[in-house]
ChimeraX commands (.cxc) that place a marker at each C-alpha (Angstrom):
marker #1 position -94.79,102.75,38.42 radius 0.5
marker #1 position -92.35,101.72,35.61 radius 0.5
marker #1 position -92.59,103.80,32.00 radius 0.5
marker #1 position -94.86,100.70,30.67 radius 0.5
marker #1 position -97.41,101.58,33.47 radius 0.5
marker #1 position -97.03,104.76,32.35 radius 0.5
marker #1 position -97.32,105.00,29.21 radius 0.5
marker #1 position -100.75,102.29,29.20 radius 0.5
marker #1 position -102.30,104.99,31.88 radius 0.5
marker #1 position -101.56,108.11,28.70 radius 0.5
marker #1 position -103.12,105.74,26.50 radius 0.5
marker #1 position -106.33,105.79,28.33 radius 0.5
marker #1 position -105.95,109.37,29.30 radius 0.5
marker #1 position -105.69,110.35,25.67 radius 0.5
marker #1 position -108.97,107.45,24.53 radius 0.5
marker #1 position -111.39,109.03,26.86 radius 0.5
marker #1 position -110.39,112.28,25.84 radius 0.5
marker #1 position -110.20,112.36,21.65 radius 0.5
marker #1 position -112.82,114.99,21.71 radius 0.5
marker #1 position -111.08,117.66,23.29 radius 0.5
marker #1 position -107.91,119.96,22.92 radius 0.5
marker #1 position -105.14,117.43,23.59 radius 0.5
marker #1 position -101.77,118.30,23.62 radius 0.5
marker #1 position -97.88,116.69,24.10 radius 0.5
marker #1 position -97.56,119.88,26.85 radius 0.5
marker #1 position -101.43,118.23,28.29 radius 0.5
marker #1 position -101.03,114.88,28.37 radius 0.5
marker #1 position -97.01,115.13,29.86 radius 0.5
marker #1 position -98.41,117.42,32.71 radius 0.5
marker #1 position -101.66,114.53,32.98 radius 0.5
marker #1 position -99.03,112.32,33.62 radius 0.5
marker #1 position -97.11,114.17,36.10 radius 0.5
marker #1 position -93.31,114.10,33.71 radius 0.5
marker #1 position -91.58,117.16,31.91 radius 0.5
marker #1 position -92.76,117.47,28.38 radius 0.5
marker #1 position -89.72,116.02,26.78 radius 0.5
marker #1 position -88.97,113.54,28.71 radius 0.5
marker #1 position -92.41,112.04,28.01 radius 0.5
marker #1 position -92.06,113.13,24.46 radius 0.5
marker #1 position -89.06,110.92,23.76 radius 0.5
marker #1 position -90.29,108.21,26.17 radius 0.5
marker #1 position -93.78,107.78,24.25 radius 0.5
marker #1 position -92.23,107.94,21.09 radius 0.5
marker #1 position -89.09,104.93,21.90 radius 0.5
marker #1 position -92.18,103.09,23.41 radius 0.5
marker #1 position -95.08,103.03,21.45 radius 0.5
marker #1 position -92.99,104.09,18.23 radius 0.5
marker #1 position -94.98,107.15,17.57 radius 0.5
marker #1 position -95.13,110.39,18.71 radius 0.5
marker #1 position -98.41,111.70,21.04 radius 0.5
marker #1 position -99.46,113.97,18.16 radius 0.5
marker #1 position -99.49,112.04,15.73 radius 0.5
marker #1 position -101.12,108.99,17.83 radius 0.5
marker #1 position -103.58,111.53,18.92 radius 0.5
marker #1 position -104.32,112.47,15.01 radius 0.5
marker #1 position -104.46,108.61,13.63 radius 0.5
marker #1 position -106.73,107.45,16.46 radius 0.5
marker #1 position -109.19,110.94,16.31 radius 0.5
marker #1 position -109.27,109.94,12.46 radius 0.5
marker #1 position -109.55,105.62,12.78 radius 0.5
marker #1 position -112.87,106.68,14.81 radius 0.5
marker #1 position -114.47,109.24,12.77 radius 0.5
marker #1 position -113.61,106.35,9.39 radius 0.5
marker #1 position -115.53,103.99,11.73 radius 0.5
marker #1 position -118.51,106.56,12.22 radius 0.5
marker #1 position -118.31,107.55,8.88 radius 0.5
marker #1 position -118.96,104.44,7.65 radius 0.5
marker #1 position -121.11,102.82,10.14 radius 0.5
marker #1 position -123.48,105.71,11.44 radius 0.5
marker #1 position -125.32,108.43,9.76 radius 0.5
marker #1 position -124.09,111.42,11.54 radius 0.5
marker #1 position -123.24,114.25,9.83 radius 0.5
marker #1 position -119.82,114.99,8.95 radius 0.5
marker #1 position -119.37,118.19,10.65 radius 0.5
marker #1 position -121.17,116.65,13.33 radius 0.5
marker #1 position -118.24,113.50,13.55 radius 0.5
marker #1 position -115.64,116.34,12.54 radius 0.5
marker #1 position -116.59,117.68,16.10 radius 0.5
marker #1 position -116.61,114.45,18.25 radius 0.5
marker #1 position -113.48,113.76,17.09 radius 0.5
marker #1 position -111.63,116.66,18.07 radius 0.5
marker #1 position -111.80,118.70,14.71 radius 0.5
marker #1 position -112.39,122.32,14.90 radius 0.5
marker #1 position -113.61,122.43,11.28 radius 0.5
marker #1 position -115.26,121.13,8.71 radius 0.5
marker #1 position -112.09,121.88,6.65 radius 0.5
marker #1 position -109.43,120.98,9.38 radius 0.5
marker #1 position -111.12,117.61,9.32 radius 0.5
marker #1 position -111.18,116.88,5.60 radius 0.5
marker #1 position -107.73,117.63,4.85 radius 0.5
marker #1 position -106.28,115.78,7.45 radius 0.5
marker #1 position -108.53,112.72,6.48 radius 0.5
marker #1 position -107.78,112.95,2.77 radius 0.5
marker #1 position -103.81,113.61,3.73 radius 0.5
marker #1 position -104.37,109.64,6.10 radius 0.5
marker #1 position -106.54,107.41,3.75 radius 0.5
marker #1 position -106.10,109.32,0.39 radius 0.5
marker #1 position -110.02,109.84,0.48 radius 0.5
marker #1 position -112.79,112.04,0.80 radius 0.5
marker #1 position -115.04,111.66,4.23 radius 0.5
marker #1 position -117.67,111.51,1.59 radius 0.5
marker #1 position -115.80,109.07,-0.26 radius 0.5
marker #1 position -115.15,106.65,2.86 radius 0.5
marker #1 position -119.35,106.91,3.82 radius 0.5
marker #1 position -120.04,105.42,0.12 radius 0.5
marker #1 position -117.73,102.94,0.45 radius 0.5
marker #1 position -119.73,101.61,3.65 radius 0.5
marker #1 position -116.33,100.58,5.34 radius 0.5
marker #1 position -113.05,102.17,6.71 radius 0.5
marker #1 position -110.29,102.17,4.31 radius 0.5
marker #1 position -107.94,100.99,7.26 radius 0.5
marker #1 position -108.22,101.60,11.26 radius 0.5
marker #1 position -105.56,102.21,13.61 radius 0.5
marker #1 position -106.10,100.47,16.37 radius 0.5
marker #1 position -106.08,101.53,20.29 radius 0.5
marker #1 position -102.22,101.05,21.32 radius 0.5
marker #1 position -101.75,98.22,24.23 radius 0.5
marker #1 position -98.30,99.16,26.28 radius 0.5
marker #1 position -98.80,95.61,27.96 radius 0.5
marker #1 position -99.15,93.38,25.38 radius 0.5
marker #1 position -95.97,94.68,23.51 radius 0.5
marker #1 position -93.87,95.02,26.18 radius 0.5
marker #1 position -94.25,92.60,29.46 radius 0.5
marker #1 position -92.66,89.79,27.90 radius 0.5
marker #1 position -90.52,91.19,25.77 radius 0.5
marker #1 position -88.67,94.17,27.30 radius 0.5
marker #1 position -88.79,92.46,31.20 radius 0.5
marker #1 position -88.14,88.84,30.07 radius 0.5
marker #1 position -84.65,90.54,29.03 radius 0.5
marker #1 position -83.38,91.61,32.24 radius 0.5
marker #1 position -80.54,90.26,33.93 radius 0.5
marker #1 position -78.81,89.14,30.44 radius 0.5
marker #1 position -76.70,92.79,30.63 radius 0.5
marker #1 position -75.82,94.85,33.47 radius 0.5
marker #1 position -76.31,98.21,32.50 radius 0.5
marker #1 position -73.11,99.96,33.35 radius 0.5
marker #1 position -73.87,103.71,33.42 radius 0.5
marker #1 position -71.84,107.24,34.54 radius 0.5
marker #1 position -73.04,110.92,35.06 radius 0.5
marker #1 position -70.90,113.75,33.94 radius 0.5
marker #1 position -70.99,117.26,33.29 radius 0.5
marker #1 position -69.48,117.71,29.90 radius 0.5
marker #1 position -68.62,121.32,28.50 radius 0.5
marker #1 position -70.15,122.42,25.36 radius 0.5
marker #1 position -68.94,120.94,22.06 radius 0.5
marker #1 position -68.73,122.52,18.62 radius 0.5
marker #1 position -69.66,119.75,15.75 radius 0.5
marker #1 position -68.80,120.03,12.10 radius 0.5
marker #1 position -70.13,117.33,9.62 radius 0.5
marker #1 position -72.58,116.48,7.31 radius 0.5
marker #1 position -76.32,116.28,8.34 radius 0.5
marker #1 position -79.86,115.28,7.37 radius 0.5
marker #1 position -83.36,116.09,8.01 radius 0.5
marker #1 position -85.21,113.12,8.85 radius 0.5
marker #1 position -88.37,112.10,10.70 radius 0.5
marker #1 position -89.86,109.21,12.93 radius 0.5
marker #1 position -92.96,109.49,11.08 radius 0.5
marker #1 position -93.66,105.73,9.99 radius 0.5
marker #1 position -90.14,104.69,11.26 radius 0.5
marker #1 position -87.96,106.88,8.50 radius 0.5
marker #1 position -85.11,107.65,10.47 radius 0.5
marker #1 position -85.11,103.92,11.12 radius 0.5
marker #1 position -83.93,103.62,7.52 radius 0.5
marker #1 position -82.71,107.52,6.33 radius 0.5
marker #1 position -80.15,107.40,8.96 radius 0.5
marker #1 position -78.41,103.71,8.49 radius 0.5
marker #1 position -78.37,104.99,4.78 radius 0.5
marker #1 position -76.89,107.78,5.79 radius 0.5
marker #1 position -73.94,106.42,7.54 radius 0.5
marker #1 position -73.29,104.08,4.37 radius 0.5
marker #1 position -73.00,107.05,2.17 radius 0.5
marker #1 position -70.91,108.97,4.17 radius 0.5
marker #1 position -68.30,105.65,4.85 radius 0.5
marker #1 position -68.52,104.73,1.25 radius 0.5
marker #1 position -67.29,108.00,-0.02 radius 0.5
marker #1 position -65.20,108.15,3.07 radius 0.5
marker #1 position -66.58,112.14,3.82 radius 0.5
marker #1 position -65.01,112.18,7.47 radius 0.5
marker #1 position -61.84,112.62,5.82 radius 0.5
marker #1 position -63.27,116.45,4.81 radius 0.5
marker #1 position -64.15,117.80,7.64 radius 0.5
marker #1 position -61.39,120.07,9.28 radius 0.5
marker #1 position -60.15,121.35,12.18 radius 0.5
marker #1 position -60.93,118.04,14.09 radius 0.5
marker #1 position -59.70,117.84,18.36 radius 0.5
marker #1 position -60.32,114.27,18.53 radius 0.5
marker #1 position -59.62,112.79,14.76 radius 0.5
marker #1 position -60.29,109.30,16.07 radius 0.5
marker #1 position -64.22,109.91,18.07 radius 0.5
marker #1 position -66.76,110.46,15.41 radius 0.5
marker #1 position -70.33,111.80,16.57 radius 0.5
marker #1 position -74.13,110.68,15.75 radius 0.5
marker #1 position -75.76,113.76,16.98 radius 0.5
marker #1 position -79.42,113.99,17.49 radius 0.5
marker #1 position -80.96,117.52,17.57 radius 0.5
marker #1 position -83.46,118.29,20.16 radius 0.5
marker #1 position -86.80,116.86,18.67 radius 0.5
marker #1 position -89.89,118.75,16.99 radius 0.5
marker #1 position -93.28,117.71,18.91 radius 0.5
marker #1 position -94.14,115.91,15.18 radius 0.5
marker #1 position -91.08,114.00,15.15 radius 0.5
marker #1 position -89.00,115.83,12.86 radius 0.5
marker #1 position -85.04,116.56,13.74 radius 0.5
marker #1 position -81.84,116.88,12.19 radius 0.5
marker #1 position -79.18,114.04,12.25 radius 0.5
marker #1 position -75.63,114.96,12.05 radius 0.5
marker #1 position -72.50,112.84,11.61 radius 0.5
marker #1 position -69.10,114.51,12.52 radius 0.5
marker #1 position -66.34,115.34,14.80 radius 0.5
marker #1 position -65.62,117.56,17.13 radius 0.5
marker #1 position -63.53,121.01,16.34 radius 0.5
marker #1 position -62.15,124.02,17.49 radius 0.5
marker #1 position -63.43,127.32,17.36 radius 0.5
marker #1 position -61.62,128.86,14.40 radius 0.5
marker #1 position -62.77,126.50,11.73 radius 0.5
marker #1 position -64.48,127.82,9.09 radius 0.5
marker #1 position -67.78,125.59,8.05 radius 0.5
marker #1 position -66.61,124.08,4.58 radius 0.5
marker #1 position -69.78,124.22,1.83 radius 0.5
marker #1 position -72.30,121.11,2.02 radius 0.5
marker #1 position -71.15,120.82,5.84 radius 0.5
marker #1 position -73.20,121.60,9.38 radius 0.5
marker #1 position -72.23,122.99,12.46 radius 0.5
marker #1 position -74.15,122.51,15.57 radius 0.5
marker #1 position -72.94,123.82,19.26 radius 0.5
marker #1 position -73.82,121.27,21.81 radius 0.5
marker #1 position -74.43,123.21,24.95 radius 0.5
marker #1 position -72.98,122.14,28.17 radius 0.5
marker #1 position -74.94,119.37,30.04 radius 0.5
marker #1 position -74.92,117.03,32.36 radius 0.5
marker #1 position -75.34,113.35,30.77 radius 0.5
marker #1 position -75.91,109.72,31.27 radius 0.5
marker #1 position -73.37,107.74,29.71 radius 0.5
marker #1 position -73.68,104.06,28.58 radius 0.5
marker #1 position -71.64,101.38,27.17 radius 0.5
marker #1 position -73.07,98.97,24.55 radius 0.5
marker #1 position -72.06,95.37,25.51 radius 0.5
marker #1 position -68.97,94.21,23.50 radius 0.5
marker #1 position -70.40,92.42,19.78 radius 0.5
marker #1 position -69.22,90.96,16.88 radius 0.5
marker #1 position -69.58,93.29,13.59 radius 0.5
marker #1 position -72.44,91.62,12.38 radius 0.5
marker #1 position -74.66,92.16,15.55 radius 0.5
marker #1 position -73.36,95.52,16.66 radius 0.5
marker #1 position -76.17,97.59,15.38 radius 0.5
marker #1 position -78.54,95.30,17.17 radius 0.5
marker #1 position -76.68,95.97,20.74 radius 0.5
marker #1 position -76.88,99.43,20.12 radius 0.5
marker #1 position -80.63,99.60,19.35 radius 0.5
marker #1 position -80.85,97.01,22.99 radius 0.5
marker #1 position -79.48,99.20,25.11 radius 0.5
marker #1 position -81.53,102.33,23.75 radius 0.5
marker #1 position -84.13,99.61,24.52 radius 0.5
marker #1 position -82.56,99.39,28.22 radius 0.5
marker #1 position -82.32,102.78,28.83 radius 0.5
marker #1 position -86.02,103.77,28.48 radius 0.5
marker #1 position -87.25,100.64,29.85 radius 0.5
marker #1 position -85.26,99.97,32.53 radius 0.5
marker #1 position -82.88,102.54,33.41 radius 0.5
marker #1 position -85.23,105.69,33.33 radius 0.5
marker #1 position -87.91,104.46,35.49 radius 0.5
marker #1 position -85.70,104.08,38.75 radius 0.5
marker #1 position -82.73,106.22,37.86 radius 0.5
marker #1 position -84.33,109.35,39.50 radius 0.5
marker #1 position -83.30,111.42,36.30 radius 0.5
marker #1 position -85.45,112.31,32.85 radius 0.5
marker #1 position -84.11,113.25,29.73 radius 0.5
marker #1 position -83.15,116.82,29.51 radius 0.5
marker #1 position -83.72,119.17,26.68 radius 0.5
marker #1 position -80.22,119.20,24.34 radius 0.5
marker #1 position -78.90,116.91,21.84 radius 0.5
marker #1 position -77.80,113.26,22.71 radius 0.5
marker #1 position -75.08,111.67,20.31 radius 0.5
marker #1 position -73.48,108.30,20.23 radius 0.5
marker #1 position -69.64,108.23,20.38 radius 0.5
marker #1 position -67.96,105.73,18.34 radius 0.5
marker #1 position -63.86,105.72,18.55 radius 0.5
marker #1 position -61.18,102.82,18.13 radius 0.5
marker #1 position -63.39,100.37,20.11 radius 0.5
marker #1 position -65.77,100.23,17.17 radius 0.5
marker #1 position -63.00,99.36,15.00 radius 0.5
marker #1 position -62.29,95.60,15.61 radius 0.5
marker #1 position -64.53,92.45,13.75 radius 0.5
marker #1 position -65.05,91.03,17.41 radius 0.5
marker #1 position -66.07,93.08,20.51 radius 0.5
marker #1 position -67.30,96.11,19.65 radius 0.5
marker #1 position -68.77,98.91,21.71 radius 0.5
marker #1 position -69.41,103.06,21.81 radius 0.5
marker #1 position -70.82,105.11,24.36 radius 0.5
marker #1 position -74.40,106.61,23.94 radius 0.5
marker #1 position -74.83,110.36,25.55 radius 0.5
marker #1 position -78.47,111.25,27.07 radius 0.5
marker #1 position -78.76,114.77,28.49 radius 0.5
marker #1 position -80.33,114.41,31.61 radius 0.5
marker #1 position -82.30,116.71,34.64 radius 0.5
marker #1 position -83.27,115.38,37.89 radius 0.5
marker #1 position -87.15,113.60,37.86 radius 0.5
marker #1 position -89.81,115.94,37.93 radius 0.5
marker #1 position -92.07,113.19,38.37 radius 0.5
marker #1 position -93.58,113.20,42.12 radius 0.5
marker link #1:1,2 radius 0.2
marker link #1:2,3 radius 0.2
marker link #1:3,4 radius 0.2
marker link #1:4,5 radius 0.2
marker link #1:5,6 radius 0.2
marker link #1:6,7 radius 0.2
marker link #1:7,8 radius 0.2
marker link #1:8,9 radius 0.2
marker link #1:9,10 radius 0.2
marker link #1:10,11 radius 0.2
marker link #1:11,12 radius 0.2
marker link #1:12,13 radius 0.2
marker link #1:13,14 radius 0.2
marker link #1:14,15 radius 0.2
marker link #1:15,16 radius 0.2
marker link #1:16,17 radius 0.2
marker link #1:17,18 radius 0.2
marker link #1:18,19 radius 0.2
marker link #1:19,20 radius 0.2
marker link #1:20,21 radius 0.2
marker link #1:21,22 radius 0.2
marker link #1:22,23 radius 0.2
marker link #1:23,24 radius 0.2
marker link #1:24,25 radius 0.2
marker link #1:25,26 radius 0.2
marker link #1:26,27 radius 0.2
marker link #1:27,28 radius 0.2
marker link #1:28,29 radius 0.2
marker link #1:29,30 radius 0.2
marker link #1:30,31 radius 0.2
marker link #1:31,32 radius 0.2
marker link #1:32,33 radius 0.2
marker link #1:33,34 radius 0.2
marker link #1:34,35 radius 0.2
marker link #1:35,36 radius 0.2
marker link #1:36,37 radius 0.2
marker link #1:37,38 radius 0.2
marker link #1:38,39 radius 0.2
marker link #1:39,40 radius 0.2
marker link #1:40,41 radius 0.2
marker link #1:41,42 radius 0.2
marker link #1:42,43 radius 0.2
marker link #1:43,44 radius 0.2
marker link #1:44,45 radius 0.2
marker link #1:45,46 radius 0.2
marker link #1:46,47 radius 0.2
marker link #1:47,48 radius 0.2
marker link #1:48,49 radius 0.2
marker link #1:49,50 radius 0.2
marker link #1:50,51 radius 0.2
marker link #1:51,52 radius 0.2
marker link #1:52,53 radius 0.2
marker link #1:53,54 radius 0.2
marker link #1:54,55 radius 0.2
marker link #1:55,56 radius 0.2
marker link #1:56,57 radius 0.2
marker link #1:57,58 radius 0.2
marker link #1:58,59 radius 0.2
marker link #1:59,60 radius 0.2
marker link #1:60,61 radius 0.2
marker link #1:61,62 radius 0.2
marker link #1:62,63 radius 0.2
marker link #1:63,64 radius 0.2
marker link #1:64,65 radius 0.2
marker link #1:65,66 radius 0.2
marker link #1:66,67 radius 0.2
marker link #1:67,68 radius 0.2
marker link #1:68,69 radius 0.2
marker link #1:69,70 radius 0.2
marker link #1:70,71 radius 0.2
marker link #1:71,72 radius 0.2
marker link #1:72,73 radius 0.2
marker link #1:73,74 radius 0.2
marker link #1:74,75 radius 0.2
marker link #1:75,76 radius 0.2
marker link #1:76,77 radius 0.2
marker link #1:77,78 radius 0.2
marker link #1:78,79 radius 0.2
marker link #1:79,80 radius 0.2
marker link #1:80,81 radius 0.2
marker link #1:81,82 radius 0.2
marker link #1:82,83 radius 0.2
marker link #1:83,84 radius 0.2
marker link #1:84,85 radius 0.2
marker link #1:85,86 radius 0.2
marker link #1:86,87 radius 0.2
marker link #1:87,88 radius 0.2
marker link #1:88,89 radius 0.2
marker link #1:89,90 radius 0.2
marker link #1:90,91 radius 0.2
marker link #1:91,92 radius 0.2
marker link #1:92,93 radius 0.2
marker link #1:93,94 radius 0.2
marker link #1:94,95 radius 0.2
marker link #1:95,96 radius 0.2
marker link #1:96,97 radius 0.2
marker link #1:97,98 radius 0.2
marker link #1:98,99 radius 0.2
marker link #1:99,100 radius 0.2
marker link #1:100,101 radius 0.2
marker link #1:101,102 radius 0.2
marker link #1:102,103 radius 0.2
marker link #1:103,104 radius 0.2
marker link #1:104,105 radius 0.2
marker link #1:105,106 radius 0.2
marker link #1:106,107 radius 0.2
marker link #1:107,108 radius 0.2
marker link #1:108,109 radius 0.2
marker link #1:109,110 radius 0.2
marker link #1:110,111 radius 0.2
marker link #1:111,112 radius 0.2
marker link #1:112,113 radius 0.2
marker link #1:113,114 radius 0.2
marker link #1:114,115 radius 0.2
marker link #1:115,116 radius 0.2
marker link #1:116,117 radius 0.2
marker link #1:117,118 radius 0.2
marker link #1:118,119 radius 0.2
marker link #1:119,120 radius 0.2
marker link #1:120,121 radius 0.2
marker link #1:121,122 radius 0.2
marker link #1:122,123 radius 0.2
marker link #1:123,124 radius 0.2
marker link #1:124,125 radius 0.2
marker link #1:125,126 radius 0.2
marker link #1:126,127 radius 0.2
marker link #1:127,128 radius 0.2
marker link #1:128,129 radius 0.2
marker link #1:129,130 radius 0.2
marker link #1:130,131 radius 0.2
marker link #1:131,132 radius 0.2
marker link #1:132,133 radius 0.2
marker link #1:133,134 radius 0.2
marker link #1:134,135 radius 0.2
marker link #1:135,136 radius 0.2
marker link #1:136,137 radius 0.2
marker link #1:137,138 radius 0.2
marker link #1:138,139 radius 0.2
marker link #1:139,140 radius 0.2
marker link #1:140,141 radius 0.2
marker link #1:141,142 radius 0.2
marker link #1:142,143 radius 0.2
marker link #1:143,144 radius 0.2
marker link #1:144,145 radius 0.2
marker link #1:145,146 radius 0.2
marker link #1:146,147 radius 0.2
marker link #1:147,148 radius 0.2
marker link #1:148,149 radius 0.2
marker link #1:149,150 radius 0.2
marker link #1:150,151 radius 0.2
marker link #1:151,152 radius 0.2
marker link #1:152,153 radius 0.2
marker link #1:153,154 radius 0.2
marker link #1:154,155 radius 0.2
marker link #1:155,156 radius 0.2
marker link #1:156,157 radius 0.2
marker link #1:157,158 radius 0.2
marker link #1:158,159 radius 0.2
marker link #1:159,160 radius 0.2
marker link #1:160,161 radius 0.2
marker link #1:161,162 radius 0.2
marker link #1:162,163 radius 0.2
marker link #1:163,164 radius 0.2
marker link #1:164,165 radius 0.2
marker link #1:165,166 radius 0.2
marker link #1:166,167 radius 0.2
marker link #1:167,168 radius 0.2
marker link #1:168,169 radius 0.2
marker link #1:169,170 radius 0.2
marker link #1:170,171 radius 0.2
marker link #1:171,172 radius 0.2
marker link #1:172,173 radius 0.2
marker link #1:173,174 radius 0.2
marker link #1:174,175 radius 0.2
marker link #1:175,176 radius 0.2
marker link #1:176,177 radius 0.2
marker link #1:177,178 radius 0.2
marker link #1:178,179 radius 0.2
marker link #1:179,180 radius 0.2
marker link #1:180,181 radius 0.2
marker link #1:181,182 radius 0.2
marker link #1:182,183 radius 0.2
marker link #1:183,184 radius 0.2
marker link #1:184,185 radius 0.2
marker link #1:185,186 radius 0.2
marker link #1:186,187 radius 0.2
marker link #1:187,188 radius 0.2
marker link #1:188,189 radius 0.2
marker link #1:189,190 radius 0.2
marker link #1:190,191 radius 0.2
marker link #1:191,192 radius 0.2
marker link #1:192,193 radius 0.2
marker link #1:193,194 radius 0.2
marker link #1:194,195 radius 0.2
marker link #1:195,196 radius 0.2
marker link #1:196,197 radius 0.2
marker link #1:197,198 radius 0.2
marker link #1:198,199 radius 0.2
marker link #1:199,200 radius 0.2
marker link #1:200,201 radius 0.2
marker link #1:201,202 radius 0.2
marker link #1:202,203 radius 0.2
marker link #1:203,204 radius 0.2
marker link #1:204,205 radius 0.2
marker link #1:205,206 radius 0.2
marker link #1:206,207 radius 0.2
marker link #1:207,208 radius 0.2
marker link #1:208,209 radius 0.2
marker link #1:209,210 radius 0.2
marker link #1:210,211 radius 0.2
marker link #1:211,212 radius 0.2
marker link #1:212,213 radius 0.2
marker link #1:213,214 radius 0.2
marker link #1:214,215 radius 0.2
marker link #1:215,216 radius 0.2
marker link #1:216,217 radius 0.2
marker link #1:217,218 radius 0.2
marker link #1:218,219 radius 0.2
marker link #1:219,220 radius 0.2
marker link #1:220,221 radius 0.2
marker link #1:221,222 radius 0.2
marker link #1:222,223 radius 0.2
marker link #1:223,224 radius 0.2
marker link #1:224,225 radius 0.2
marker link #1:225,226 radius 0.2
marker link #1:226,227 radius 0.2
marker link #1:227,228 radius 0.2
marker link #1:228,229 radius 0.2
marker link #1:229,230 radius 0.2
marker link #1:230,231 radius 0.2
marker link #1:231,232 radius 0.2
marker link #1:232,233 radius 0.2
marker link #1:233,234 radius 0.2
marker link #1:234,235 radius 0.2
marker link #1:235,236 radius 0.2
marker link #1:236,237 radius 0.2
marker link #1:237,238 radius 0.2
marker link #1:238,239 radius 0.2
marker link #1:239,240 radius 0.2
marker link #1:240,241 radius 0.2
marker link #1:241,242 radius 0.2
marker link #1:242,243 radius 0.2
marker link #1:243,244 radius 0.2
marker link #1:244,245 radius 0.2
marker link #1:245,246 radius 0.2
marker link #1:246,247 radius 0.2
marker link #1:247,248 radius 0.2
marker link #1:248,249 radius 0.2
marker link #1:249,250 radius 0.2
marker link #1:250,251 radius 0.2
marker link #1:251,252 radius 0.2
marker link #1:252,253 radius 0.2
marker link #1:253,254 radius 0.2
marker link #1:254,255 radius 0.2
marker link #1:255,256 radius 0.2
marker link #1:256,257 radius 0.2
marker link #1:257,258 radius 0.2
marker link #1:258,259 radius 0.2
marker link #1:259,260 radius 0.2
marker link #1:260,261 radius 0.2
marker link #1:261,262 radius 0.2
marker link #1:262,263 radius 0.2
marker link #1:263,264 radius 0.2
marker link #1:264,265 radius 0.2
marker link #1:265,266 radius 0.2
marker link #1:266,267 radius 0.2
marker link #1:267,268 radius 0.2
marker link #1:268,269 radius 0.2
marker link #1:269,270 radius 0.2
marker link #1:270,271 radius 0.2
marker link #1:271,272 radius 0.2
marker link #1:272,273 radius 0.2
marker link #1:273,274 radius 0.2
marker link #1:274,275 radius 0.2
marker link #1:275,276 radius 0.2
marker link #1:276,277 radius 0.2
marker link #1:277,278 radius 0.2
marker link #1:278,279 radius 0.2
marker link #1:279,280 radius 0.2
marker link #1:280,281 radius 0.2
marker link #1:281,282 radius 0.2
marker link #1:282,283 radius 0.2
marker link #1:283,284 radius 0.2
marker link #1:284,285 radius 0.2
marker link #1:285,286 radius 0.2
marker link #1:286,287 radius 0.2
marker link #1:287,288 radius 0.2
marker link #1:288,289 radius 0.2
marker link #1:289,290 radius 0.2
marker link #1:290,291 radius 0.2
marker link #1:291,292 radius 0.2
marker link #1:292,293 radius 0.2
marker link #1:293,294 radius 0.2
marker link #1:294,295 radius 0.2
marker link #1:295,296 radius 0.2
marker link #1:296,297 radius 0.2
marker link #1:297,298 radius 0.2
marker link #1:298,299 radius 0.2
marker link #1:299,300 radius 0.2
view
């Protein structure tokens, strides 16, 4: 069963089941992977993260049955997995900027979110790519790695890190900040380190290099300890400057769709990074390695 199978089969798990106690920890065990693994999975896949699915569907329905039925609101707070009268009214008011009262006088939904479809997004457009780049990979142990840089907090709630971090990187080449950071071992590798991720979505993003031991952190800079791990390692396809972010993002693509699902290994809990040295340098034929820290399949 490939992660597309998988991830339509969560999606029903999780529709038949908005009236009880779902969880990340739940559903990931429903599903027979390790909590992460699924975590970051569901998330590259369906582009948000189980919680928060969970949340915007529980609160599309009770709009619809606000609006169209005359059930009480405790009563729809309830079917649609809301402890409390109060849980459920802030968590409305924080999604459509209304009152539940509010919403049932207005006689419709302000929006709806609909029911995510894993097949319809992703059987012609993920598998009709296959075969146009072999996916080169390697597996190594790699011993633990002190960063120093500079770092954000960021979010994949509705796609920010999509735009925070590419921001991000243009500040920090603009006013040319790698040049600050001391006691660099490999001046010419610069890291994109992703922190282990929060179950809402939230982790820190941190650009810079590795260092030795002895370096003090400078003020306005990070340091992060990247534990030793044992990673999948793979090789963007060579591009021109102008479509090099867009090879990147395709083999992230690659790696969940394709590689994952027959590689016999999940993602592991630890950072992953992207490694970008003198190969990322040139107009024409660029590439970087992308780190994944992975665990052998606990899927049976």
């Amino acid at each position: 069963m490939n992660h597309v199978e998988i991830i339509q089969q969560s999606i029903e798990y999780i529709e038949s089941r908005l009236d009880e106690d779902l969880t990340l920890k739940g559903v990931s065990q429903a599903m027979h992977y390790s909590e992460y693994h699924f975590h970051r999975t569901f998330l590259h896949l369906v582009g948000d993260t189980v919680t928060s699915y969970i949340r915007k569907r529980r609160l599309s329905k009770a709009a619809e049955l606000l609006a169209f039925s005359n059930k009480k609101v405790i009563d729809i707070a309830l079917e649609c997995g809301f402890g409390s009268h109060e849980a459920f009214t802030r968590a409305f008011r924080k999604m459509y900027g209304i009152l539940p009262s509010a919403c049932r006088r207005l006689g419709r939904p302000p929006f709806l979110v609909a029911r995510f479809e894993a097949h319809d997004l992703f059987d012609e457009q993920i598998y009709l790519e296959r075969g146009e780049f072999h996916m080169e990979y390697r597996i190594e142990t790699c011993p633990a790695m002190r960063i120093i840089g500079y770092a954000i907090q960021t979010t994949t709630t509705d796609g920010q890190n999509n735009t925070e971090i590419p921001a991000f990187w243009q500040a920090y080449i603009r006013d040319q900040l790698g040049a600050n950071v001391p006691g660099k071992k490999r001046p010419e590798v610069e890291l994109g380190v992703c922190t282990t991720m929060d179950e809402d979505g939230t982790f820190r993003y941190i650009i810079g290099f590795e260092t030795d031991d002895k370096t003090e952190v400078p003020e306005g800079m990070v340091e992060l300890t990247i534990p030793e791990a044992t990673y999948a390692i793979f090789t963007t396809p060579p591009a021109d400057r102008a479509d090099f972010t867009d090879s990147i993002q395709s083999t992230w693509n690659k790696i969940f769709s394709e590689w994952f699902p027959t590689s016999g290994y999940e993602q592991a809990y630890a950072p992953d990074f992207e490694w970008y040295d003198q190969r990322c340098w040139p107009d024409k034929g660029q590439q970087m390695d992308i780190y994944i820290p992975v665990q052998p399949s606990t899927k049976q």
